[in-house]
N, CA, C and O atoms as a GROMACS GRO file, in nm:
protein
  592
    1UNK      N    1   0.084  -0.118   0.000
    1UNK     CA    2   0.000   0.000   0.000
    1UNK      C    3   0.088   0.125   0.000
    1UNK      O    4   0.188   0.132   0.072
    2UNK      N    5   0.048   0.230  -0.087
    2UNK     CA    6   0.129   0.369  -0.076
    2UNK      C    7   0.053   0.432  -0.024
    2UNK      O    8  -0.067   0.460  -0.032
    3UNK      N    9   0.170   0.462   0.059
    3UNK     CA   10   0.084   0.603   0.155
    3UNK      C   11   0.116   0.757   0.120
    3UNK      O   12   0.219   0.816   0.088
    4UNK      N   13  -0.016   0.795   0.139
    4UNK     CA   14  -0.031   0.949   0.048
    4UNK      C   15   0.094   1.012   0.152
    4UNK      O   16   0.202   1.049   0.107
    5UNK      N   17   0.068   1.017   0.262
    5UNK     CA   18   0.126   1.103   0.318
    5UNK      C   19   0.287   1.076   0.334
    5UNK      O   20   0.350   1.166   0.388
    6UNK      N   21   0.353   0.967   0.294
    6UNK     CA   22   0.474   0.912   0.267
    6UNK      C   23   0.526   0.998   0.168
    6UNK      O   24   0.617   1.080   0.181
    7UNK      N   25   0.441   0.964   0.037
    7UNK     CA   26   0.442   1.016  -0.095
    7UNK      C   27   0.511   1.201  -0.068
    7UNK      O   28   0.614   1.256  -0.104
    8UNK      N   29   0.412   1.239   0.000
    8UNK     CA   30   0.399   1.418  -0.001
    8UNK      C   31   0.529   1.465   0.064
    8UNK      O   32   0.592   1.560   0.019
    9UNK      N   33   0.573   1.384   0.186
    9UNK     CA   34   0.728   1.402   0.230
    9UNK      C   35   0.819   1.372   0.177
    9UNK      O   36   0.922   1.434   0.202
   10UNK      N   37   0.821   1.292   0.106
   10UNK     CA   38   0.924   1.224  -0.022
   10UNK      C   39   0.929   1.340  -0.150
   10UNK      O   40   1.024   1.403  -0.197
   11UNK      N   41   0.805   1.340  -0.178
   11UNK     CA   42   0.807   1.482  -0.312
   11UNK      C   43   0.867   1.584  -0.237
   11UNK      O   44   0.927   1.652  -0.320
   12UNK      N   45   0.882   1.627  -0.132
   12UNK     CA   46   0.897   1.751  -0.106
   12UNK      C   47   1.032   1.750  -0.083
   12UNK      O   48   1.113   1.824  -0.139
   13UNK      N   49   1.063   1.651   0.017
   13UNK     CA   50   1.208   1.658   0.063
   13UNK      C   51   1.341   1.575  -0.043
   13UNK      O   52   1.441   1.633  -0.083
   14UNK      N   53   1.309   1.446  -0.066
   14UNK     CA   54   1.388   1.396  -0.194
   14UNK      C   55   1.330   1.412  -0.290
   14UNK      O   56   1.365   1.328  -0.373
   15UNK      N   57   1.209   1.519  -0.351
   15UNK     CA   58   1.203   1.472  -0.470
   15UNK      C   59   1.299   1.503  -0.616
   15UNK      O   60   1.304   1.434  -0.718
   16UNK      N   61   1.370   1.632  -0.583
   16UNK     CA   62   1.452   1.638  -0.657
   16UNK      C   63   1.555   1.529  -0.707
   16UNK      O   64   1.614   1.548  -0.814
   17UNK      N   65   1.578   1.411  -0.630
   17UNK     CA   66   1.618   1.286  -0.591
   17UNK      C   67   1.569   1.206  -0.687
   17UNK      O   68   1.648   1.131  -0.744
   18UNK      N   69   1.428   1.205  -0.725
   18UNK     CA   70   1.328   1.114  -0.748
   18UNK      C   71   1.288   1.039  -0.725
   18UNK      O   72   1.238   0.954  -0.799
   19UNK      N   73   1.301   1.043  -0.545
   19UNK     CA   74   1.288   0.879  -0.460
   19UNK      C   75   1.090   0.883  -0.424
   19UNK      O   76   1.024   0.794  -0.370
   20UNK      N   77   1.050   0.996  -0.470
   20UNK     CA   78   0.891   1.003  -0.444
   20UNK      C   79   0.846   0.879  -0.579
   20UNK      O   80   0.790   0.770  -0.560
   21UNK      N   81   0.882   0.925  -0.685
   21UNK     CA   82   0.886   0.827  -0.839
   21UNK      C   83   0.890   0.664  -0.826
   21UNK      O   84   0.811   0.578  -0.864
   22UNK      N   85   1.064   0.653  -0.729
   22UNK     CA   86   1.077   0.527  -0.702
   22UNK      C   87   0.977   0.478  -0.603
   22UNK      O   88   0.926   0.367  -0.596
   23UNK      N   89   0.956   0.607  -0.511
   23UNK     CA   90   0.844   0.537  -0.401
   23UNK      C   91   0.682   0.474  -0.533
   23UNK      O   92   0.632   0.365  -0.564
   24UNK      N   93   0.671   0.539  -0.548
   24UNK     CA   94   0.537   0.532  -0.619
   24UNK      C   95   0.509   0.446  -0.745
   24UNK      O   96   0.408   0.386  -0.782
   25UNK      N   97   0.644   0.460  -0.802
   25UNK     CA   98   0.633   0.375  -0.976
   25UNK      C   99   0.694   0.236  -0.957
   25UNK      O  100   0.640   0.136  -1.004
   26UNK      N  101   0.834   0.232  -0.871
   26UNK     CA  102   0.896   0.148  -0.840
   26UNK      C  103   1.078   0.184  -0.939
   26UNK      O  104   1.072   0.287  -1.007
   27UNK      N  105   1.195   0.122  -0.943
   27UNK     CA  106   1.302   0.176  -1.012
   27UNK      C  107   1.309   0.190  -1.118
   27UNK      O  108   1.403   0.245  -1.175
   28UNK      N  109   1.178   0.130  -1.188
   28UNK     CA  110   1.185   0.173  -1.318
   28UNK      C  111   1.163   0.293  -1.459
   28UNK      O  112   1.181   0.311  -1.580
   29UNK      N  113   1.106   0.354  -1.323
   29UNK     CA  114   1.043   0.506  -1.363
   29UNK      C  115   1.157   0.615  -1.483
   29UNK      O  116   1.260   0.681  -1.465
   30UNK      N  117   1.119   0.603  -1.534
   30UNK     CA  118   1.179   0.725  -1.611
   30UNK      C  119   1.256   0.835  -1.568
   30UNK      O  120   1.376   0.865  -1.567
   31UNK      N  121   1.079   0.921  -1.509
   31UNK     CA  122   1.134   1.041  -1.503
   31UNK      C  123   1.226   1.024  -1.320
   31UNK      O  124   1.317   1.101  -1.289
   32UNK      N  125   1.178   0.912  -1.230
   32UNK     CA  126   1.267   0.939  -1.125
   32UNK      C  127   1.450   0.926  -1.149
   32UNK      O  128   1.540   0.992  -1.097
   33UNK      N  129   1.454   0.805  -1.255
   33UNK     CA  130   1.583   0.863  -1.318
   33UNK      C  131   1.648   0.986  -1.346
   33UNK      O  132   1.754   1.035  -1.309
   34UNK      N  133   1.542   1.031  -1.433
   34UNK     CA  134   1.620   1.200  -1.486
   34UNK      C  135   1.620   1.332  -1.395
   34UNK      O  136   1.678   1.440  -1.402
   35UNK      N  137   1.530   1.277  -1.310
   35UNK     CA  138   1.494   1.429  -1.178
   35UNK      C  139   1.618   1.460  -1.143
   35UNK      O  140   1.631   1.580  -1.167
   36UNK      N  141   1.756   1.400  -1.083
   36UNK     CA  142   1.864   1.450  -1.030
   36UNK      C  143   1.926   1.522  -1.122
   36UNK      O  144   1.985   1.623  -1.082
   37UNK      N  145   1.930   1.490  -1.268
   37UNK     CA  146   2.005   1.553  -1.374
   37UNK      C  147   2.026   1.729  -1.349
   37UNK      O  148   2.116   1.808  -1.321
   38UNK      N  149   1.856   1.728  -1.384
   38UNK     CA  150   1.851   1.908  -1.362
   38UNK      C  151   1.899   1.945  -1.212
   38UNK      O  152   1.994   2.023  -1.220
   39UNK      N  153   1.870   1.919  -1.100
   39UNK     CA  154   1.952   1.914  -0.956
   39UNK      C  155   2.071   1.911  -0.979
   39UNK      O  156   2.132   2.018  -0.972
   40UNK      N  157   2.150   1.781  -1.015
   40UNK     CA  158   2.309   1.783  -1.036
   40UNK      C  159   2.327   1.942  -1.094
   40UNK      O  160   2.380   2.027  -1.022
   41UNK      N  161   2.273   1.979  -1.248
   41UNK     CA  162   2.333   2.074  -1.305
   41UNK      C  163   2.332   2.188  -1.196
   41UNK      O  164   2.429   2.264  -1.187
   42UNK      N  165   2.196   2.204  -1.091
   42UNK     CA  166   2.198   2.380  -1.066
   42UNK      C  167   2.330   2.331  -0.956
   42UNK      O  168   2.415   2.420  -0.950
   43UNK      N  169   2.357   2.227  -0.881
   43UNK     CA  170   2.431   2.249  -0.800
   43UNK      C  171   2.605   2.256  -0.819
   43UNK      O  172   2.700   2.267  -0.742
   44UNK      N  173   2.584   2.237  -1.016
   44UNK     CA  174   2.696   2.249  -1.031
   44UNK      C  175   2.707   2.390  -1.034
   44UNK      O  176   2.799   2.452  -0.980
   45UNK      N  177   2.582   2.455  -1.118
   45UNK     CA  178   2.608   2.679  -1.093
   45UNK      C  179   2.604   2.699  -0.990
   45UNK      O  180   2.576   2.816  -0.964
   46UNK      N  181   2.628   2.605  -0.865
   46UNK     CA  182   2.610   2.693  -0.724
   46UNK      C  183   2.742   2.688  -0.707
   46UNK      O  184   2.788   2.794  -0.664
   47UNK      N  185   2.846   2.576  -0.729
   47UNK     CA  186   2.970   2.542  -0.758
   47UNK      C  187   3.059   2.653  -0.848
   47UNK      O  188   3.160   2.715  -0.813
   48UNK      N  189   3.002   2.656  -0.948
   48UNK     CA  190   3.059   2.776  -1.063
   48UNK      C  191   3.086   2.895  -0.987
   48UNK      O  192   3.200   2.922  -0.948
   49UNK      N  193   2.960   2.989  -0.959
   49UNK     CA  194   2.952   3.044  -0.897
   49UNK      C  195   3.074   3.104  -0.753
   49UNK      O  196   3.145   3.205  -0.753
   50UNK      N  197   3.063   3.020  -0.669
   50UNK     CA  198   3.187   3.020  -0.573
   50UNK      C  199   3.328   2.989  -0.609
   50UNK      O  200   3.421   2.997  -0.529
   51UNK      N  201   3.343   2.943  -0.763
   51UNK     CA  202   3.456   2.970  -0.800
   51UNK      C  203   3.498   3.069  -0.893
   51UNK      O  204   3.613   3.107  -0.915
   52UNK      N  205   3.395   3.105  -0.944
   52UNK     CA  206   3.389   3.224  -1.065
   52UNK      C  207   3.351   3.332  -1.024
   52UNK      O  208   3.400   3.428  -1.082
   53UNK      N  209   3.268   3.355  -0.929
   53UNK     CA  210   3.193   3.503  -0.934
   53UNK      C  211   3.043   3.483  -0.978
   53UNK      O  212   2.980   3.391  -1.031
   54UNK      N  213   3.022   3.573  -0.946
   54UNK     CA  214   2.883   3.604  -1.009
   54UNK      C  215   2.844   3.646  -1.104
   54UNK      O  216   2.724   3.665  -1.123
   55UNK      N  217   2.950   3.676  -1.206
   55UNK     CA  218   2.956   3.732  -1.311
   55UNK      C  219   2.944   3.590  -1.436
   55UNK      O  220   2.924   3.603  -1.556
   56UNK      N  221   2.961   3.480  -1.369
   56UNK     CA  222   2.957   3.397  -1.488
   56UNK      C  223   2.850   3.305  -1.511
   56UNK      O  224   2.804   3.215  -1.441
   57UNK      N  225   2.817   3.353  -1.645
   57UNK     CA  226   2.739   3.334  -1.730
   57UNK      C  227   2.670   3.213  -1.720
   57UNK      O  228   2.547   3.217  -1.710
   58UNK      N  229   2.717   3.126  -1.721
   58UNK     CA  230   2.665   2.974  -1.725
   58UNK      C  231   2.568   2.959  -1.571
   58UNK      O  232   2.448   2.942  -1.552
   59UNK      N  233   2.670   2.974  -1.491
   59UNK     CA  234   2.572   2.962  -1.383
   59UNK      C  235   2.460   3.011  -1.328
   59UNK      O  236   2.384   2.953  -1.251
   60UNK      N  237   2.448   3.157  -1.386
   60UNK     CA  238   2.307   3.212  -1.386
   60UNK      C  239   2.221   3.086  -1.463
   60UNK      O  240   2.150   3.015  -1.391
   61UNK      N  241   2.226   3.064  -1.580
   61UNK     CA  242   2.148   2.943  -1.655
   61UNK      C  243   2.139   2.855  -1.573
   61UNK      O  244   2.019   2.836  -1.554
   62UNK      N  245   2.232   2.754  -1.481
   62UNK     CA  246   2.212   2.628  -1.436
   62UNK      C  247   2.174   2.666  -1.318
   62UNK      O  248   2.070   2.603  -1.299
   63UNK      N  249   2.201   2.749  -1.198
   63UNK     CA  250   2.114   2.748  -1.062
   63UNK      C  251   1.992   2.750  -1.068
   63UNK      O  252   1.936   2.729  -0.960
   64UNK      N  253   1.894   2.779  -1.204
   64UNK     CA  254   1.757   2.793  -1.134
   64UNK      C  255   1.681   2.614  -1.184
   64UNK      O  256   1.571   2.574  -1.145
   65UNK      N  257   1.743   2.564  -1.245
   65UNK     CA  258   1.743   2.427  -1.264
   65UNK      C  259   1.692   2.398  -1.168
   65UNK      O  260   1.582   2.344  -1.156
   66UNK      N  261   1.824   2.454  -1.022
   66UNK     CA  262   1.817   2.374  -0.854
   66UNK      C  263   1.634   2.452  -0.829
   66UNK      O  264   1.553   2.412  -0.746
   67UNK      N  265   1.624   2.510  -0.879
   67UNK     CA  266   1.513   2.617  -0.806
   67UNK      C  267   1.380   2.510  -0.862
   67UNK      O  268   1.298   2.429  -0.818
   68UNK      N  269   1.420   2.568  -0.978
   68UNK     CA  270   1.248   2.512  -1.065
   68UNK      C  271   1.291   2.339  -1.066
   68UNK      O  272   1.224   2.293  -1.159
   69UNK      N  273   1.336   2.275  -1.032
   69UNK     CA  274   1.360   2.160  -0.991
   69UNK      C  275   1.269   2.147  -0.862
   69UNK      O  276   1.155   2.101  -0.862
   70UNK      N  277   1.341   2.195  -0.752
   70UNK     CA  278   1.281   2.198  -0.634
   70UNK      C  279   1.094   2.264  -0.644
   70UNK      O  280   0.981   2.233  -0.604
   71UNK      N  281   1.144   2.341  -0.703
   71UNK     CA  282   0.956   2.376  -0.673
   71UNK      C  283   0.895   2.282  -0.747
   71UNK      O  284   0.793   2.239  -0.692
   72UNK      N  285   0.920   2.232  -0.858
   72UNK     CA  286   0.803   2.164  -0.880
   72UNK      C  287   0.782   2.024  -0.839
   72UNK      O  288   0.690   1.951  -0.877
   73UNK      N  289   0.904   1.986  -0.737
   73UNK     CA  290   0.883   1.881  -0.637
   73UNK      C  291   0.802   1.922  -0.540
   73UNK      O  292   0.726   1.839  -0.491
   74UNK      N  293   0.800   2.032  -0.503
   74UNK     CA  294   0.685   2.078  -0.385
   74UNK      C  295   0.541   2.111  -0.442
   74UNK      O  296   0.454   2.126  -0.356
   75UNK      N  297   0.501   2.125  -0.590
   75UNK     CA  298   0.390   2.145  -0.604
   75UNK      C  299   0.386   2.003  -0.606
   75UNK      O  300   0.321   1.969  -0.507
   76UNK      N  301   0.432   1.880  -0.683
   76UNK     CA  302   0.403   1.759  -0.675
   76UNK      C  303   0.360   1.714  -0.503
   76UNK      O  304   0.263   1.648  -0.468
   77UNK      N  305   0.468   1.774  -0.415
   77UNK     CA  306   0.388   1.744  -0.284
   77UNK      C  307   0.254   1.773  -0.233
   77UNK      O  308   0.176   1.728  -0.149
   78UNK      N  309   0.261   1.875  -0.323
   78UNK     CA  310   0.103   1.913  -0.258
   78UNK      C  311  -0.001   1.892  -0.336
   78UNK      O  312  -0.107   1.923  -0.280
   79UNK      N  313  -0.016   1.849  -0.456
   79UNK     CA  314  -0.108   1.779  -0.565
   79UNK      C  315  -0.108   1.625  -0.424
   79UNK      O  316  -0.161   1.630  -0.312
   80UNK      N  317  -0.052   1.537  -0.469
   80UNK     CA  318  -0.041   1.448  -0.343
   80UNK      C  319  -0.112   1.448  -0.233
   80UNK      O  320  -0.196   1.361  -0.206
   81UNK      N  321  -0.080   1.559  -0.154
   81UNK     CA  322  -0.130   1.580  -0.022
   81UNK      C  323  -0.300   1.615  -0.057
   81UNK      O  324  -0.400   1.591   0.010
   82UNK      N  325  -0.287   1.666  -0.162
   82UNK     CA  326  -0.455   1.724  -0.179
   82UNK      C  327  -0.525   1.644  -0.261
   82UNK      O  328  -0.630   1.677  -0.315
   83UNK      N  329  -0.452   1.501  -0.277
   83UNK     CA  330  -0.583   1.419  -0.395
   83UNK      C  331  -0.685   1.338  -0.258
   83UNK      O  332  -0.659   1.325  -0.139
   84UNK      N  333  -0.783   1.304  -0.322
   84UNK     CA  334  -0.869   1.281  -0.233
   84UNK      C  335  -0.822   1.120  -0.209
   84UNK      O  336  -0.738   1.059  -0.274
   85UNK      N  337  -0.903   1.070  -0.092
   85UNK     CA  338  -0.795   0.924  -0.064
   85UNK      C  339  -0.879   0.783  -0.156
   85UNK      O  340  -0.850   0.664  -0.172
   86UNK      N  341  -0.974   0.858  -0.193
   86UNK     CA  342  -1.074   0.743  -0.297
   86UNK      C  343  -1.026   0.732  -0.414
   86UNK      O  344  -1.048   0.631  -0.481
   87UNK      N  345  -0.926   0.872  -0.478
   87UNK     CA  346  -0.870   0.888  -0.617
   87UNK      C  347  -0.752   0.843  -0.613
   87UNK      O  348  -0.695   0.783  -0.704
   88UNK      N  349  -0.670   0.896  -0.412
   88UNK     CA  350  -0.529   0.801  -0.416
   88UNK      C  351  -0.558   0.671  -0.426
   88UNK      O  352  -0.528   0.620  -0.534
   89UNK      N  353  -0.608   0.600  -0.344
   89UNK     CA  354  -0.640   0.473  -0.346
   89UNK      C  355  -0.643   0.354  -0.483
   89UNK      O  356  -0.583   0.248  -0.505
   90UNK      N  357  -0.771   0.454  -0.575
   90UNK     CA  358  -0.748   0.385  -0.695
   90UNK      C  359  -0.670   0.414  -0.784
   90UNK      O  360  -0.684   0.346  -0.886
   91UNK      N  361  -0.566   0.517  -0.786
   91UNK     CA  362  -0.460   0.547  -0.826
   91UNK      C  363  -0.298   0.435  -0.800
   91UNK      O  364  -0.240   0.351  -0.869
   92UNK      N  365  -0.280   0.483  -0.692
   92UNK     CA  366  -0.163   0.407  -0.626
   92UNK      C  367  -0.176   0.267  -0.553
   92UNK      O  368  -0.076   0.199  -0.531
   93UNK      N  369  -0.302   0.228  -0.517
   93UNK     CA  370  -0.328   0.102  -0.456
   93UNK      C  371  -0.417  -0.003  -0.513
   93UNK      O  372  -0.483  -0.080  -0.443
   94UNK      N  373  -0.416  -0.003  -0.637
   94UNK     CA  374  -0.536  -0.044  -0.720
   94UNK      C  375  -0.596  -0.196  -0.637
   94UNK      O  376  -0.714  -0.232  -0.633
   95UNK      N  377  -0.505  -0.252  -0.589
   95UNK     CA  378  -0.556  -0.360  -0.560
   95UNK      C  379  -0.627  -0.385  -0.396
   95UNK      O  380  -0.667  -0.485  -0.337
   96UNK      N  381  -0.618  -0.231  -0.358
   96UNK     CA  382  -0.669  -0.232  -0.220
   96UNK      C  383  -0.847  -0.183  -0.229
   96UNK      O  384  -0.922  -0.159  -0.323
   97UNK      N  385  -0.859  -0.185  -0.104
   97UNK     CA  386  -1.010  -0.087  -0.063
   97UNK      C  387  -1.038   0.042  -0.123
   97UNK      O  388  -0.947   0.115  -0.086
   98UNK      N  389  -1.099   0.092  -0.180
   98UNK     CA  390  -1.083   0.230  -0.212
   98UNK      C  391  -1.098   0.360  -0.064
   98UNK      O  392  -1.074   0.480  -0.057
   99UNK      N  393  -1.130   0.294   0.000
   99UNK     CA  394  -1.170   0.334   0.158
   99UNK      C  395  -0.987   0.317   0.266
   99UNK      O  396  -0.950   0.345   0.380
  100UNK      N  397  -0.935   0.266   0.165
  100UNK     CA  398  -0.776   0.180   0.240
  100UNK      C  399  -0.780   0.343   0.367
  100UNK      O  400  -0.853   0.442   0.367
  101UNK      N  401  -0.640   0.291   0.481
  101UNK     CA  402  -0.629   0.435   0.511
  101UNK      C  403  -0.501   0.454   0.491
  101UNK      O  404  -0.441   0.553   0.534
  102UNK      N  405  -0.458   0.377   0.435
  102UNK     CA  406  -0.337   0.445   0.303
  102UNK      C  407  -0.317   0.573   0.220
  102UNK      O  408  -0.208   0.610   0.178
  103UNK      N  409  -0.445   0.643   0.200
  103UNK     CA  410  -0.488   0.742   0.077
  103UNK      C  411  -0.534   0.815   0.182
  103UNK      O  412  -0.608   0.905   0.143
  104UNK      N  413  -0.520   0.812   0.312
  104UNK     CA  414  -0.624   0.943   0.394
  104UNK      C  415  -0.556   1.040   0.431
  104UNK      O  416  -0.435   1.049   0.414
  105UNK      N  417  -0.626   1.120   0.482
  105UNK     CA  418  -0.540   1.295   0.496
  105UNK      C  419  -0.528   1.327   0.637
  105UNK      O  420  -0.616   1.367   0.713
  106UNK      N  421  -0.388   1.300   0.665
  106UNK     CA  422  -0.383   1.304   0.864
  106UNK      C  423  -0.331   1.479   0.854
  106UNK      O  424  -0.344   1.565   0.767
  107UNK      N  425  -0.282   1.477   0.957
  107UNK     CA  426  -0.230   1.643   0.990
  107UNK      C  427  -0.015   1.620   0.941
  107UNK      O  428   0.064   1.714   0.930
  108UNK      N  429   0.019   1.474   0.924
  108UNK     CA  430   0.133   1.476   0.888
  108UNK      C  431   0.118   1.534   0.755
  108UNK      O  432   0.187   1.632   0.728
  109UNK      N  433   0.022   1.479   0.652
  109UNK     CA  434  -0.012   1.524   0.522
  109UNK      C  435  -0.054   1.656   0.539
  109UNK      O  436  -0.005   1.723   0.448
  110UNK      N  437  -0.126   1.729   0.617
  110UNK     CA  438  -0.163   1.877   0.563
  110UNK      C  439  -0.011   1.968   0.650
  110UNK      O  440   0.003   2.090   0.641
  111UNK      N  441   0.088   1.878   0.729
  111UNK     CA  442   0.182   1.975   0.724
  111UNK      C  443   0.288   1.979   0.652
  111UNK      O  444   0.373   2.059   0.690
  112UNK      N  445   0.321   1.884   0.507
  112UNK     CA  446   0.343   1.850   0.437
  112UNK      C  447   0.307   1.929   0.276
  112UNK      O  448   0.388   1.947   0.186
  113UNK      N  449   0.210   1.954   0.278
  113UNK     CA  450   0.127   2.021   0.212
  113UNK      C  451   0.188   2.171   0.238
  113UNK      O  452   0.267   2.228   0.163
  114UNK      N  453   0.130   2.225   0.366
  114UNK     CA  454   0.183   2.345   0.393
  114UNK      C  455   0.313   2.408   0.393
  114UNK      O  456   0.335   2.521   0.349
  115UNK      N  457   0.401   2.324   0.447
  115UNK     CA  458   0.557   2.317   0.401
  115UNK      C  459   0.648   2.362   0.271
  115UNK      O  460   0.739   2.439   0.240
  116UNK      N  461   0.513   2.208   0.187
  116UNK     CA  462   0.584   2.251   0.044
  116UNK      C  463   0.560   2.364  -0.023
  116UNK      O  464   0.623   2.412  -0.117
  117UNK      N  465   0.416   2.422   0.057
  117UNK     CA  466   0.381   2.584  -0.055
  117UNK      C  467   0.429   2.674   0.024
  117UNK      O  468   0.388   2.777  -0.028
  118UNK      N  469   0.492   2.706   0.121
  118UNK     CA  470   0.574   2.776   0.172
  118UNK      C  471   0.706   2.807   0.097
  118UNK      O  472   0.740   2.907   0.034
  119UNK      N  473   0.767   2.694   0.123
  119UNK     CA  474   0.918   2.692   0.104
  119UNK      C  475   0.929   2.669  -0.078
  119UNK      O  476   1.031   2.706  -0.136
  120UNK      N  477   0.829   2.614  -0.145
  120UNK     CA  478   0.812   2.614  -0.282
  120UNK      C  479   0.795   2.708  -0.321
  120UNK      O  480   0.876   2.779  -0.381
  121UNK      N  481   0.678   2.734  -0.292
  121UNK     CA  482   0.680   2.921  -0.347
  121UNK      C  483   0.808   3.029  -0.288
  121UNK      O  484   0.797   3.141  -0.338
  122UNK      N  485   0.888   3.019  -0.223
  122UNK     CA  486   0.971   3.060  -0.168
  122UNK      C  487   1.113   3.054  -0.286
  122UNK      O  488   1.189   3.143  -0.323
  123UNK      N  489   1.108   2.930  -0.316
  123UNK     CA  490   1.218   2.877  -0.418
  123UNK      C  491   1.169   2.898  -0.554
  123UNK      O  492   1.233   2.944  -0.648
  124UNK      N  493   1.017   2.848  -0.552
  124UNK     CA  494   1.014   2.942  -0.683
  124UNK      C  495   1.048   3.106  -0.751
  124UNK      O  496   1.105   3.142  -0.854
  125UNK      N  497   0.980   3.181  -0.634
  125UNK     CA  498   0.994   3.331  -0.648
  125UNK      C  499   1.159   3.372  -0.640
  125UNK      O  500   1.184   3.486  -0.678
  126UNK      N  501   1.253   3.304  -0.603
  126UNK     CA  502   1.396   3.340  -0.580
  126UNK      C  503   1.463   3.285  -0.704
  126UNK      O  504   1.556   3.332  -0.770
  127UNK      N  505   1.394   3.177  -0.718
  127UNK     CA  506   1.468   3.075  -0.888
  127UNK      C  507   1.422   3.209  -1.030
  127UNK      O  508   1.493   3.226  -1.129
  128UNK      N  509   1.312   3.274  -1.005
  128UNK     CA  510   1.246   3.348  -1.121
  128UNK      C  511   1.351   3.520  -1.086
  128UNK      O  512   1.423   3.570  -1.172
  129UNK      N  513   1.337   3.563  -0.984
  129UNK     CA  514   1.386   3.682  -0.977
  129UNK      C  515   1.525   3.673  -0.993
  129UNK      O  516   1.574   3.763  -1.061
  130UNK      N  517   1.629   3.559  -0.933
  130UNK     CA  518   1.746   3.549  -0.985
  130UNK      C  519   1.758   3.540  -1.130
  130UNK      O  520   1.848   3.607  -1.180
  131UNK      N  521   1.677   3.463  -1.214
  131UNK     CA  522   1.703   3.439  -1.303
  131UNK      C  523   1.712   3.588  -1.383
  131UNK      O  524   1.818   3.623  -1.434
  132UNK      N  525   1.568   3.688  -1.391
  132UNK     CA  526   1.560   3.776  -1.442
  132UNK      C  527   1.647   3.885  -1.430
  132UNK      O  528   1.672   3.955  -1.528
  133UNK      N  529   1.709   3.912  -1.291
  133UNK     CA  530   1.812   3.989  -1.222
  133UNK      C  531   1.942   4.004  -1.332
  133UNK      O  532   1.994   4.100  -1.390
  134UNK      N  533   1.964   3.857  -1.328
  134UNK     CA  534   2.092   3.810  -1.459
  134UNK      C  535   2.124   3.839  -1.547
  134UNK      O  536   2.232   3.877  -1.594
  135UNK      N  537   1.950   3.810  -1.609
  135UNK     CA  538   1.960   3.888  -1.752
  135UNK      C  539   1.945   3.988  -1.797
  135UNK      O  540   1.969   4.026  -1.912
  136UNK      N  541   1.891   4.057  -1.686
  136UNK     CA  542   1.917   4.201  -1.723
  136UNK      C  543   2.022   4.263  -1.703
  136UNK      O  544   2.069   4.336  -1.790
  137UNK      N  545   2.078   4.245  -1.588
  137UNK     CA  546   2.247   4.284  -1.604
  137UNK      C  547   2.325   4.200  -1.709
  137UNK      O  548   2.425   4.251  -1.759
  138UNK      N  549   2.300   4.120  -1.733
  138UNK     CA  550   2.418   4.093  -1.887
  138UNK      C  551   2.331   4.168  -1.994
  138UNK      O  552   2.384   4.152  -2.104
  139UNK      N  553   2.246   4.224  -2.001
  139UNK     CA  554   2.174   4.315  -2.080
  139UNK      C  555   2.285   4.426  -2.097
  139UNK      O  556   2.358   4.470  -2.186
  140UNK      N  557   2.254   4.452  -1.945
  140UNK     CA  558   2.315   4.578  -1.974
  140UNK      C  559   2.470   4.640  -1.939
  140UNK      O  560   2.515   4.754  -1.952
  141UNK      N  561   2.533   4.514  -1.892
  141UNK     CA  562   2.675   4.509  -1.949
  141UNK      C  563   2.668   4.470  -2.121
  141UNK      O  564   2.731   4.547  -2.194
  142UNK      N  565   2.625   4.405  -2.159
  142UNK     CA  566   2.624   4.402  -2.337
  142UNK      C  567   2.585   4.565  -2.381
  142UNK      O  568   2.665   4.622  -2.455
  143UNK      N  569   2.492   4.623  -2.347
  143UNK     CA  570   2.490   4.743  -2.381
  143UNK      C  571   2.604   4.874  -2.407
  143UNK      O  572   2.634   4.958  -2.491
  144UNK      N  573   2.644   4.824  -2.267
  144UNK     CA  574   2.781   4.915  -2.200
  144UNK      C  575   2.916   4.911  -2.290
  144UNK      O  576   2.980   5.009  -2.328
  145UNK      N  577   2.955   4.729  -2.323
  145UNK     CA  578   3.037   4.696  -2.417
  145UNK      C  579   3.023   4.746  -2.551
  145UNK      O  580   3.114   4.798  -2.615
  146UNK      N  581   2.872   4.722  -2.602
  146UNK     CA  582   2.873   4.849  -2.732
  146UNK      C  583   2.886   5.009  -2.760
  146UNK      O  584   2.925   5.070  -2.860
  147UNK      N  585   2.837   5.056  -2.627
  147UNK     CA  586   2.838   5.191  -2.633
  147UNK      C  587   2.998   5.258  -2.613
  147UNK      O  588   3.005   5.380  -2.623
  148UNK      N  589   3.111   5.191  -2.589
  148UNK     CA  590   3.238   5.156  -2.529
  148UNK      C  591   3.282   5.195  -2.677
  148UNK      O  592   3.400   5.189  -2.710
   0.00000   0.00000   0.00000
C-alpha cells in the first residue's frame, strides 16, 4: 500500500532525488531517473559560482534548474497531499479498498502540504527573480560593451 502522506514528504524533501517516483512507480520510472540531472546541473552553478563570481554566465542558466527543480517537487507534494484518498487509493493502490487508510489525509499530510507551498513558493519566487536579475544585467553590461 502507498501512503499518500509518505508520498507528499518524499516529493517535497527527496524529490529532486526522485525517490517520491521510485516510491510510487517502483526503479523503473523514467522520469525518477532523470529528476537529479537538472539538480546535479543547478548544483553544479552553485559550484561555478563560488569559484567564478557572479559574473559567470553559465551559472546564472544552471542554478535555477536547482530552483524550478525543487519547486516543482513541492507542487508535486502538494497535488499528493490534496488528492482525495478514494482517487489516491485507486490510483496508487489499485488492488486495495478504495476506503484503504493508506490514501487518507492526517495532519502529517496537511503539514506537508503546507511546508511545500511555503518553502516552494519561496524557491520558486527566488529561482524566477534570480534568473531575471541576470539577464538584465548581462543586458546591460552588453549594452555598455557596445556603447564603449
Amino acid at each position: 500500500m502507498k501512503n499518500k502522506t509518505t508520498a507528499a514528504w518524499l516529493a517535497f524533501i527527496a524529490g529532486p532525488l526522485g525517490l517520491h517516483r521510485f516510491y510510487l512507480y517502483g526503479k523503473s520510472d523514467l522520469i525518477g531517473w532523470l529528476l537529479p540531472i537538472p539538480t546535479a546541473l543547478g548544483i553544479f552553478g552553485i559550484e561555478r559560482v563560488t569559484q567564478n563570481g557572479v559574473d559567470d554566465m553559465l551559472s546564472w542558466i544552471l542554478i535555477p534548474m536547482l530552483g524550478f527543480t525543487f519547486a516543482g517537487c513541492a507542487l508535486t507534494a502538494i497535488v499528493y497531499g490534496l488528492t482525495s484518498s478514494t482517487k489516491w487509493n485507486i490510483r496508487f493502490n489499485p488492488g486495495g479498498k478504495q476506503d484503504a487508510t493508506a490514501g487518507t489525509t492526517n495532519w502529517l499530510t496537511i503539514g506537508a502540504v503546507i511546508t511545500a507551498l511555503l518553502i516552494g513558493t519561496t524557491v520558486l519566487m527566488a529561482s524566477i527573480t534570480f534568473s531575471i536579475q541576470r539577464y538584465f544585467e548581462f543586458q546591460v553590461e552588453d549594452v555598455r560593451s557596445i556603447s564603449r
